[in-house]
MMTF fields as JSON, N, C-alpha, C and O atoms, coordinates in Angstrom:
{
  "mmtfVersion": "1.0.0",
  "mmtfProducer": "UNKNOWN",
  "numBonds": 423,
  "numAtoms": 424,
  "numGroups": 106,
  "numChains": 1,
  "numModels": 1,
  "chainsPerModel": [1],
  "groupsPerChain": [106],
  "chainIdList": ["A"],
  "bondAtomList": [4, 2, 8, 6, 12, 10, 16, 14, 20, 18, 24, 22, 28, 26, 32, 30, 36, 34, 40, 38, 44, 42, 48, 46, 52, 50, 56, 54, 60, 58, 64, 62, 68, 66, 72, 70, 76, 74, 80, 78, 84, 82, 88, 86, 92, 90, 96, 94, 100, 98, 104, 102, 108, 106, 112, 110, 116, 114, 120, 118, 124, 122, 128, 126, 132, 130, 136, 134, 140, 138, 144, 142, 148, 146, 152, 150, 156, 154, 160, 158, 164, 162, 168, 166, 172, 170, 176, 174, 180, 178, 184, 182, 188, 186, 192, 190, 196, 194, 200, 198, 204, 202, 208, 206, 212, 210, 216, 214, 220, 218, 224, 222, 228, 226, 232, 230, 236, 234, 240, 238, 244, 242, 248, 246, 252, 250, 256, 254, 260, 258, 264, 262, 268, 266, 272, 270, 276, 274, 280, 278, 284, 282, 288, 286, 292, 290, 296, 294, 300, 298, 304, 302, 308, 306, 312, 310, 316, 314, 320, 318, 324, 322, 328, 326, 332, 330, 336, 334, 340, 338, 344, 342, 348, 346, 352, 350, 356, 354, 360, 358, 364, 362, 368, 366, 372, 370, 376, 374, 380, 378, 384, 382, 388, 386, 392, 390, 396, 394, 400, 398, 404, 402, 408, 406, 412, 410, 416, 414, 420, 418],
  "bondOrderList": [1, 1, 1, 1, 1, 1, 1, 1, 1, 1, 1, 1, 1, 1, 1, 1, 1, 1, 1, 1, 1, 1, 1, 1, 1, 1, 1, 1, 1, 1, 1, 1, 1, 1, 1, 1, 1, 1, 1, 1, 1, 1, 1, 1, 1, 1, 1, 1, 1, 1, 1, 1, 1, 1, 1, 1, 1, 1, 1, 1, 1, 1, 1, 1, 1, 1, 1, 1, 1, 1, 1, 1, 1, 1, 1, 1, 1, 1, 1, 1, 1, 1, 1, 1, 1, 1, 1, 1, 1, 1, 1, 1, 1, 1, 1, 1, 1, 1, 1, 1, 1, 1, 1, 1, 1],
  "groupList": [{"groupName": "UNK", "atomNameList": ["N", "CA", "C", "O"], "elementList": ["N", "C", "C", "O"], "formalChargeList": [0, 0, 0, 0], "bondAtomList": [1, 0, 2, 1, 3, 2], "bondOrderList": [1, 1, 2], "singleLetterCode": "X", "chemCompType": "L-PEPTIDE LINKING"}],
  "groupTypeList": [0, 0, 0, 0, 0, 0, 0, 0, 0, 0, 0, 0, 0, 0, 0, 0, 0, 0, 0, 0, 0, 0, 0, 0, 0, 0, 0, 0, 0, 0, 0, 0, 0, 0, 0, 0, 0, 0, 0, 0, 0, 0, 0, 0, 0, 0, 0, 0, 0, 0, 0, 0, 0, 0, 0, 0, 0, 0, 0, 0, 0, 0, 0, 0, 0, 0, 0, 0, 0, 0, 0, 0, 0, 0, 0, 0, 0, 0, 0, 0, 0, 0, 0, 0, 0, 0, 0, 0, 0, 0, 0, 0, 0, 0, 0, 0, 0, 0, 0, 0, 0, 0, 0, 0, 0, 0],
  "groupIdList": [1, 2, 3, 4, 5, 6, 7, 8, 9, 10, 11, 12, 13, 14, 15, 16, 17, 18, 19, 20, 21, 22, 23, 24, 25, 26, 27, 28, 29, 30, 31, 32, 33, 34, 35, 36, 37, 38, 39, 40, 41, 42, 43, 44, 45, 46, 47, 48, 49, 50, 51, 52, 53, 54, 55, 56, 57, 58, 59, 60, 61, 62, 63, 64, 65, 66, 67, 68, 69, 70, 71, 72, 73, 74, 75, 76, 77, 78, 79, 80, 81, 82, 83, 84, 85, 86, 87, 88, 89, 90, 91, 92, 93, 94, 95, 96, 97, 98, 99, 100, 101, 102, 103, 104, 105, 106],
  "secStructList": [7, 3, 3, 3, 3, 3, 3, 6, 6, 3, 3, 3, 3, 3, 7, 6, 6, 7, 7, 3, 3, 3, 3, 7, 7, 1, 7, 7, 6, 6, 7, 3, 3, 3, 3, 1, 7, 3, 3, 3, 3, 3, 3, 6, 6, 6, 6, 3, 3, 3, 3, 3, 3, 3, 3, 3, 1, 1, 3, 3, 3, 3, 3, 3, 7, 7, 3, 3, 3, 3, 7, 7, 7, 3, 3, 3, 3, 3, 3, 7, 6, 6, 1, 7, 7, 3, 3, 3, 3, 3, 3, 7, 7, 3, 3, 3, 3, 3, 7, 7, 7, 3, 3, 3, 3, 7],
  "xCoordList": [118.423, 119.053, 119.023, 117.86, 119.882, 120.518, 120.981, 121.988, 120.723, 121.986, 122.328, 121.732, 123.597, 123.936, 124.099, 124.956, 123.215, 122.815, 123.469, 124.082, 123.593, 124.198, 123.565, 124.07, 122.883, 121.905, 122.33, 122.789, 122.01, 122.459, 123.738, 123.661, 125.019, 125.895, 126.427, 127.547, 124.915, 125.034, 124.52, 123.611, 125.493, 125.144, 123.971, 123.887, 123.071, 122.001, 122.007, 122.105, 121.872, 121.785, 119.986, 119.213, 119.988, 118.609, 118.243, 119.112, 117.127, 116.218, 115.098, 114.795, 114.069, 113.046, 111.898, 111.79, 110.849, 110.049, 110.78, 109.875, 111.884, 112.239, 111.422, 110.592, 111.755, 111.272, 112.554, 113.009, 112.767, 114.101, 113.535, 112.462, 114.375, 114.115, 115.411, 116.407, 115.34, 116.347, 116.267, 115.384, 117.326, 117.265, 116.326, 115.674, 116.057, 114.977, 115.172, 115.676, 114.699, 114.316, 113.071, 112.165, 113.328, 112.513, 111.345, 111.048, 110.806, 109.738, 108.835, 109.048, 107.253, 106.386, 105.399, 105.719, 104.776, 104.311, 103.45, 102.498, 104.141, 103.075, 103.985, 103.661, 105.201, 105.916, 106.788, 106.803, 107.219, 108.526, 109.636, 109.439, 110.853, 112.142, 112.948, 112.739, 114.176, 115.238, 116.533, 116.907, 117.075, 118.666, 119.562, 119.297, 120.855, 121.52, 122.438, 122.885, 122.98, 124.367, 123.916, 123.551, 124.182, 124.153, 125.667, 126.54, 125.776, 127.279, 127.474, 128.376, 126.652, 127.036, 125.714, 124.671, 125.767, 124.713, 125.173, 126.308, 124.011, 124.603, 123.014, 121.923, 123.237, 122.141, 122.928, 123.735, 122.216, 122.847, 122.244, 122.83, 120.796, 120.441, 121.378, 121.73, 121.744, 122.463, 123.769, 124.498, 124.029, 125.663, 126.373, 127.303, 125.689, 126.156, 126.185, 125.339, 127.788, 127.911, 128.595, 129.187, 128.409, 128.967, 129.33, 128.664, 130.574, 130.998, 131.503, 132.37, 130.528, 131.055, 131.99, 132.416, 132.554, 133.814, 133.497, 133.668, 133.191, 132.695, 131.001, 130.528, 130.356, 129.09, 129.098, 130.024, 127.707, 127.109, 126.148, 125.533, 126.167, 125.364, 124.352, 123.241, 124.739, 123.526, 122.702, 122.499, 122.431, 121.391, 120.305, 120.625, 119.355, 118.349, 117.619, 117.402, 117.234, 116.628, 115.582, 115.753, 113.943, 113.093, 112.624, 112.683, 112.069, 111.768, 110.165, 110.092, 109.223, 107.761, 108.213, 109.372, 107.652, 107.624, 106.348, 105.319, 106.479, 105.581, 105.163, 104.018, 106.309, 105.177, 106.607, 107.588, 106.558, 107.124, 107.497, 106.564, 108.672, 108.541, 110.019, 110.83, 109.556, 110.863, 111.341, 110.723, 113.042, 113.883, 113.837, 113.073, 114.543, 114.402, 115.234, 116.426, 114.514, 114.874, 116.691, 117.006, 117.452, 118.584, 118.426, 117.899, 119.301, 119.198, 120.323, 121.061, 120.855, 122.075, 122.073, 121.261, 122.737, 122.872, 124.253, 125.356, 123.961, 125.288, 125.829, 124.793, 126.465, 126.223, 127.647, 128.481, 127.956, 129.146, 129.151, 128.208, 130.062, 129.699, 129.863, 130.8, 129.282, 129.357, 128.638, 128.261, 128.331, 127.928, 126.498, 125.966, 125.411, 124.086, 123.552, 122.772, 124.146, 124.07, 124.133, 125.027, 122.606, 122.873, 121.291, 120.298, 121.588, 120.958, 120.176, 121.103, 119.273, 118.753, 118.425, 117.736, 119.319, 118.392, 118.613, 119.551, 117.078, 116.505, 116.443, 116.284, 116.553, 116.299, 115.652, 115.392, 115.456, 114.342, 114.548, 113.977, 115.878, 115.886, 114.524, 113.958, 114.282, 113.298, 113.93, 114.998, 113.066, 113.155, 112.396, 111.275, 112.483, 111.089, 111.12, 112.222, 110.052, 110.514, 109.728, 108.587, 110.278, 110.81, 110.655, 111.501, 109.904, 109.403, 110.526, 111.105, 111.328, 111.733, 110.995, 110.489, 110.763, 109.855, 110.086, 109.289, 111.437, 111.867, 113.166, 113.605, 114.075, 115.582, 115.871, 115.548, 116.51, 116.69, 118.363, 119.24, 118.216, 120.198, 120.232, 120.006, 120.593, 120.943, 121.773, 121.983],
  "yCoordList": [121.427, 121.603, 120.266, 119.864, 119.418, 118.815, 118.739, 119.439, 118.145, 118.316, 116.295, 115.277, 116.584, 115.402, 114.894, 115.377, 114.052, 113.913, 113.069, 112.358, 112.85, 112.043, 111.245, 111.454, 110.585, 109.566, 108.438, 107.904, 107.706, 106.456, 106.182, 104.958, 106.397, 105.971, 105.865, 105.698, 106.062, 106.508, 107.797, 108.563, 107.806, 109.085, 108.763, 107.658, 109.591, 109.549, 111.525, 112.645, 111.071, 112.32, 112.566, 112.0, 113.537, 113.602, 115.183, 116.022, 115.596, 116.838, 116.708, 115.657, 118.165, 118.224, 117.212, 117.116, 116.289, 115.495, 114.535, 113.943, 113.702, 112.346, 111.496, 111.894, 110.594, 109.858, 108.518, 107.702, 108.608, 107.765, 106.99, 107.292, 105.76, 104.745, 105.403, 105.767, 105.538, 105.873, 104.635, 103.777, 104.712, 104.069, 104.264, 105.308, 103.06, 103.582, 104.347, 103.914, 105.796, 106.803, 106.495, 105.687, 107.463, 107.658, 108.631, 109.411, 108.618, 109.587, 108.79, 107.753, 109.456, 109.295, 109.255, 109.896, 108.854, 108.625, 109.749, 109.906, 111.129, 112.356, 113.55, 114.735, 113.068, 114.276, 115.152, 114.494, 115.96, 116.408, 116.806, 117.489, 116.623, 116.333, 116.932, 116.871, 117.679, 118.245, 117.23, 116.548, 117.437, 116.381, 117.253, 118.443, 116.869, 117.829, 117.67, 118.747, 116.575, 116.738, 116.136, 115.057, 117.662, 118.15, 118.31, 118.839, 117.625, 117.387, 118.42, 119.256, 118.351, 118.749, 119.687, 119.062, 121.045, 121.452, 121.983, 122.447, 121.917, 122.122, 122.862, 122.303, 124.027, 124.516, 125.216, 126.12, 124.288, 124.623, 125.644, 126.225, 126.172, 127.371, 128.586, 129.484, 128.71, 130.028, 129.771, 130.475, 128.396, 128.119, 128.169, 128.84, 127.435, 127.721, 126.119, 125.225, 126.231, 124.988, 125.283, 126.315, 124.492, 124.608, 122.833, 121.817, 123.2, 121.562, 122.01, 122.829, 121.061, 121.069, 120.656, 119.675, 120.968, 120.708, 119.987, 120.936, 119.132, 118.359, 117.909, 116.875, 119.323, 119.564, 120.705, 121.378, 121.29, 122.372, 122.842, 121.956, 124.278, 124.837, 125.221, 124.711, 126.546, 127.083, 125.932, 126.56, 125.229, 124.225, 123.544, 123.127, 123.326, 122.877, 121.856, 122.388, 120.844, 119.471, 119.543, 119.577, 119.593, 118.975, 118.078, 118.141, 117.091, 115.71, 115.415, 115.701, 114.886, 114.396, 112.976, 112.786, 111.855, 110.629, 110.318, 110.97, 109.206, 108.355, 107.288, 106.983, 106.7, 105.272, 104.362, 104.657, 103.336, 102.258, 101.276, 101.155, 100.512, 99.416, 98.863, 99.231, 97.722, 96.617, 95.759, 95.03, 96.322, 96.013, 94.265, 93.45, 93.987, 92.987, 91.778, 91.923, 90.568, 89.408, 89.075, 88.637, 89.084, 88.929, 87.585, 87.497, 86.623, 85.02, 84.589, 84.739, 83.822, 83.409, 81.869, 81.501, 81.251, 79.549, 78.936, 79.004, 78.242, 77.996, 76.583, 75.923, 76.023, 74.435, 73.961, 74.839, 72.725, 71.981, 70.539, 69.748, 70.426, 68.773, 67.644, 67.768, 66.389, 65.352, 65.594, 64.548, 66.732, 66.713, 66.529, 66.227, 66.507, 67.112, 67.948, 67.767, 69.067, 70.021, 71.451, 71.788, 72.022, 73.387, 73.939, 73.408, 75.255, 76.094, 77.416, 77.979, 77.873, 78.962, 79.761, 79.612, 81.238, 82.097, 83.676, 84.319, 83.875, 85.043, 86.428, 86.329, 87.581, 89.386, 89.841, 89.319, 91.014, 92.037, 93.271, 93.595, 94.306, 95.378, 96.748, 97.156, 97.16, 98.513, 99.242, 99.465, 100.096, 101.43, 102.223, 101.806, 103.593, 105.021, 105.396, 105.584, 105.583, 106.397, 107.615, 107.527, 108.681, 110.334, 110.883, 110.556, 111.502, 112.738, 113.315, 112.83, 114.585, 115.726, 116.279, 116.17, 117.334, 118.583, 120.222, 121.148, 120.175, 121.433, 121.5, 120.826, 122.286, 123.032, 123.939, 124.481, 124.866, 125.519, 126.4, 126.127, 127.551, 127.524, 129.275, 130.162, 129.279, 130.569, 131.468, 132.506],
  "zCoordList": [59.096, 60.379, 61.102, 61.141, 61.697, 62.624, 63.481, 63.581, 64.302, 65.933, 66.211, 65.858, 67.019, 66.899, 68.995, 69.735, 69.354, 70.842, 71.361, 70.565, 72.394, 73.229, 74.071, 75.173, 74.142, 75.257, 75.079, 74.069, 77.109, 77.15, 76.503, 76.609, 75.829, 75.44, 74.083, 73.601, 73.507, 72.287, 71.57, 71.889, 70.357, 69.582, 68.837, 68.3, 68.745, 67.535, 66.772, 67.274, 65.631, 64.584, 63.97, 63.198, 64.707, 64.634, 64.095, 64.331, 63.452, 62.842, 63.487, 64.052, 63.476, 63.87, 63.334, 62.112, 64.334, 63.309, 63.664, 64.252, 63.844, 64.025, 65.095, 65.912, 64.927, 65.924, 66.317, 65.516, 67.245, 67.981, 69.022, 69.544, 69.426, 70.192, 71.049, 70.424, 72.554, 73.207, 74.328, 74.326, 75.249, 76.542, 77.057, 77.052, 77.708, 79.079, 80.165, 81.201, 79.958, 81.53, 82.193, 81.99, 83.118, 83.868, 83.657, 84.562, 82.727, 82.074, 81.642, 81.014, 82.113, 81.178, 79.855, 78.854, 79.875, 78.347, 78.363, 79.126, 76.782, 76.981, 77.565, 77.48, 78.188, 78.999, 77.727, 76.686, 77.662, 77.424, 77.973, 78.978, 77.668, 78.524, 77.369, 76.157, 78.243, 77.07, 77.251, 78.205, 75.859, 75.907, 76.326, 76.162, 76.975, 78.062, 77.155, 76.758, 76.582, 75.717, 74.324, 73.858, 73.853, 72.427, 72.095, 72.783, 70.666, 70.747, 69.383, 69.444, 68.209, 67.342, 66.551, 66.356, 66.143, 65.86, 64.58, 64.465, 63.231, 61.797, 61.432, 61.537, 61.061, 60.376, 58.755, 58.54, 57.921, 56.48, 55.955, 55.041, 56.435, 55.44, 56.246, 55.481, 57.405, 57.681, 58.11, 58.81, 57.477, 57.153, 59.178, 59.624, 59.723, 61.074, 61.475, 61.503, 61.81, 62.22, 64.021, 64.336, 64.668, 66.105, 66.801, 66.997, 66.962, 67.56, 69.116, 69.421, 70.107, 71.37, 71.806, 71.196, 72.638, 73.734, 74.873, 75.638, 75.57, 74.669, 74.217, 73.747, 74.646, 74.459, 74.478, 74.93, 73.821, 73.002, 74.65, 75.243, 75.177, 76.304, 75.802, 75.95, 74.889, 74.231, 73.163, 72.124, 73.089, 72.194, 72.797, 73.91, 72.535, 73.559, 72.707, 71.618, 72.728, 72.211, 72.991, 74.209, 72.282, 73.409, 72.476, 71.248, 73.318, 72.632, 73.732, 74.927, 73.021, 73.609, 74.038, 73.669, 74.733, 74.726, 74.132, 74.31, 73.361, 72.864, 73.612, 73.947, 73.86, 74.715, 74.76, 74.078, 75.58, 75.878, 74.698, 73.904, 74.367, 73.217, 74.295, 75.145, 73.451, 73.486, 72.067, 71.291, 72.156, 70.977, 70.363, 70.881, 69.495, 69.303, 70.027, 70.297, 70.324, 70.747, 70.949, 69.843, 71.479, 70.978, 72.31, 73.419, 71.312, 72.111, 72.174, 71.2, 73.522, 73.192, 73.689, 74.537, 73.29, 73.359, 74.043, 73.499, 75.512, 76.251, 75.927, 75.999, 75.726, 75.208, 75.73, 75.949, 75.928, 76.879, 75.713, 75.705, 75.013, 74.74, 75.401, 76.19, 75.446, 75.921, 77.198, 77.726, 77.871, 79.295, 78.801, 79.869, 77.796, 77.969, 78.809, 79.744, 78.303, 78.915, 77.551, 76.774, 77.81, 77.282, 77.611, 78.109, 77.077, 77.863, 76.892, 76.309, 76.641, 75.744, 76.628, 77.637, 75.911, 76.88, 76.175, 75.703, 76.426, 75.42, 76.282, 77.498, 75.744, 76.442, 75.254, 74.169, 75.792, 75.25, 75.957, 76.999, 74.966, 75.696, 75.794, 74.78, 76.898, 76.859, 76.759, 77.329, 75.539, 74.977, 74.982, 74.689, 75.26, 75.087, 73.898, 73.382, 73.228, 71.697, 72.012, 72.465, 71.796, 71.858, 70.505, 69.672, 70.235, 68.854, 69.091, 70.063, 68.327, 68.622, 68.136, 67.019, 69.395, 68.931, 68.824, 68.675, 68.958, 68.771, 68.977, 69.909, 68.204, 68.124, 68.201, 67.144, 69.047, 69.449, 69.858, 70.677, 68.813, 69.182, 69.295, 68.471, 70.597, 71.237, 70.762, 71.389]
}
């Protein structure tokens, strides 16, 4: 069984037991929180598939938080020739990583 979520902007395809890096909310470390848009729900042992319009009501995602991380380094380099002139400059997006801990389909 699968469901397919919607957070922050992106889709992630996730089963019970995953563990996902999402956007940063506003939640703490230890809470549980449900995903509101459930886009796609597939359970293969009782052959039940359901595609939202453009989300799924009856489906319920709860997910634990784990803790705080930050993604990898992405760097970018500004440079001008002949002026001596350039410039480095580095980010580090924050992310929550979220267990799912339960699926649920009405």
């Amino acid at each position: 069984m699968y469901v397919v979520i919607k957070e922050g902007g992106k889709q992630y395809q996730v089963c019970k037991g995953d563990t996902v890096d999402i956007e940063k909310k506003d939640v703490k470390e230890g809470e549980t929180f449900n995903f509101e848009n459930v886009m796609l729900y597939n359970n293969e042992k009782a052959k039940d598939l359901r595609i939202g319009h453009p989300t799924l009501a009856d489906v319920t995602v709860t997910a634990e938080v784990k803790g705080l991380v930050a993604g990898e380094k992405v760097e970018s380099y500004k440079f001008k020739r002949r002026k001596g002139h350039h410039k480095l400059i580095g980010h580090r997006q924050k992310y929550i990583r979220v267990t799912i801990k339960d699926i649920q389909a009405k």
